[in-house]
C-alpha positions as CSV (number, residue, x, y, z in Angstrom):
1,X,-46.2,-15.2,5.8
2,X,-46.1,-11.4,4.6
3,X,-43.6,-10.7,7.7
4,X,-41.2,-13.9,6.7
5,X,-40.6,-12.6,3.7
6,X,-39.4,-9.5,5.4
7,X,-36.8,-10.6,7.4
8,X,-33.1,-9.6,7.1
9,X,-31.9,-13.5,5.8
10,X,-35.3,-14.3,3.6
11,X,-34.8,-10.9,1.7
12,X,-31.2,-11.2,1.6
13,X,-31.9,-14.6,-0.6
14,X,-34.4,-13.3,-2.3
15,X,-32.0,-10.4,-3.6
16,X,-29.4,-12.8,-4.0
17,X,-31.1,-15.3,-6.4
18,X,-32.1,-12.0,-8.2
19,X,-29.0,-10.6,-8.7
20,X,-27.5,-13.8,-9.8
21,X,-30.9,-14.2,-12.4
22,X,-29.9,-10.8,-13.8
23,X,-26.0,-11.6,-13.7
24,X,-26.8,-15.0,-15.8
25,X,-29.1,-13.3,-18.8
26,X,-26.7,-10.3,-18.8
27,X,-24.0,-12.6,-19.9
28,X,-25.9,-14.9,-22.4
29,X,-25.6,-12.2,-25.2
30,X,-21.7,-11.7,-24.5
31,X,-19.1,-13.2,-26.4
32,X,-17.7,-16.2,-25.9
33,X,-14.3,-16.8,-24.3
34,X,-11.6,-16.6,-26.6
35,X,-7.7,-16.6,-25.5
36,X,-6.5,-13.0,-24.8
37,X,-4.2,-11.8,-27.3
38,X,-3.2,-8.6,-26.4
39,X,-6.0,-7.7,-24.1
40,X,-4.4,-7.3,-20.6
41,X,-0.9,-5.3,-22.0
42,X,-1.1,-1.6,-21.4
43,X,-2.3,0.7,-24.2
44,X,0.8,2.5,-25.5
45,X,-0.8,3.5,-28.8
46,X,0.3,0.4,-31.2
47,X,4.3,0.3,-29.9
48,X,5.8,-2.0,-28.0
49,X,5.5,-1.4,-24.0
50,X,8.9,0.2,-22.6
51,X,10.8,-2.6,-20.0
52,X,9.7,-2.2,-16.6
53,X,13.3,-0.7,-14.8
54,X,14.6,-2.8,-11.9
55,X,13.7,-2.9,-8.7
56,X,15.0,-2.6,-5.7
57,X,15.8,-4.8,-3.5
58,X,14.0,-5.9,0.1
59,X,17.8,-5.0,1.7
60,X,17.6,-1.4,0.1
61,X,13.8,-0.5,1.3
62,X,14.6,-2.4,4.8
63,X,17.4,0.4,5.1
64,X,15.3,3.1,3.7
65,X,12.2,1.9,5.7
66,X,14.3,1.9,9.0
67,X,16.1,5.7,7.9
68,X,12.2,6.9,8.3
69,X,11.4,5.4,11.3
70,X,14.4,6.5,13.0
71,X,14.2,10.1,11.7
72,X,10.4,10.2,12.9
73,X,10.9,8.9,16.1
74,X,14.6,11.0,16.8
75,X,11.8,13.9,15.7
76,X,9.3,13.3,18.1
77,X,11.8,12.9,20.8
78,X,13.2,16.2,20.3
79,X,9.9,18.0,19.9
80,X,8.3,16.6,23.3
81,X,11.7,17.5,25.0
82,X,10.9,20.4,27.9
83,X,12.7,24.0,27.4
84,X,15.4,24.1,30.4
85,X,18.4,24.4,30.1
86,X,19.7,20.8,30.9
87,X,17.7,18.6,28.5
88,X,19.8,21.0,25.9
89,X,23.1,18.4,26.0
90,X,21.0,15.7,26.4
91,X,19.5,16.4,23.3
92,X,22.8,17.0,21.7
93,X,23.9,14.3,22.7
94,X,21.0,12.2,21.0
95,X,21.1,13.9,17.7
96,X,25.0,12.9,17.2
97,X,23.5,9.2,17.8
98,X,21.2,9.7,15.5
99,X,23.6,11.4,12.7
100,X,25.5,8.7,13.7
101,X,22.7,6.2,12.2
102,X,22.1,8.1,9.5
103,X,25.4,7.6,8.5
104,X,25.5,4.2,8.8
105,X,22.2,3.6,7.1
106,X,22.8,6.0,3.9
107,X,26.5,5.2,3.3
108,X,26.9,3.2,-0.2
109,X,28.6,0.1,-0.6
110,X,29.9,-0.5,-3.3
């Protein structure tokens, strides 16, 4: 009997119904629920919060998101490149595709 109670699962009750004993008294001297007033705005020292500005949209961070990756991986390319002399207009080559995208992917419309 002194070995069930120390198994892994027993224990873990054990600890649980505890836990939830101590949970249940701790909240018996709280307050009771009221409605929240003004209890989840943030604290801006008794004025009114600023507005929030507006946010982008998905199309703008799609486009920004897809800059990155093509900057990182045009990067990675060029780093792992080998020093001879040919791989030189290759990589030429690929960086005017690349300015190429950047273009496309940073011009405005308006």
């Amino acid at each position: 009997m002194d070995e069930l109670l120390l198994t892994p699962p027993i224990a873990a009750l054990i600890f649980l119904a505890v836990a939830c004993g101590i949970y249940r008294l701790g909240a018996r001297p709280g307050p009771k629920d009221r409605p929240p007033s003004d209890k989840y705005l943030p604290y801006t020292g008794g004025e009114q919060p600023l507005l929030l500005p507006s946010q982008q949209g998905y199309h703008a961070f799609f486009r920004l998101a897809l800059l990155f990756g093509i900057l990182h991986v045009a990067t990675l390319v060029l780093s792992t490149l080998p020093r001879d002399l040919q791989p030189h207009r290759t990589a030429l080559i690929y960086l005017a595709g690349i300015a190429i995208s950047v273009f496309a992917l940073t011009e405005r419309k308006e």
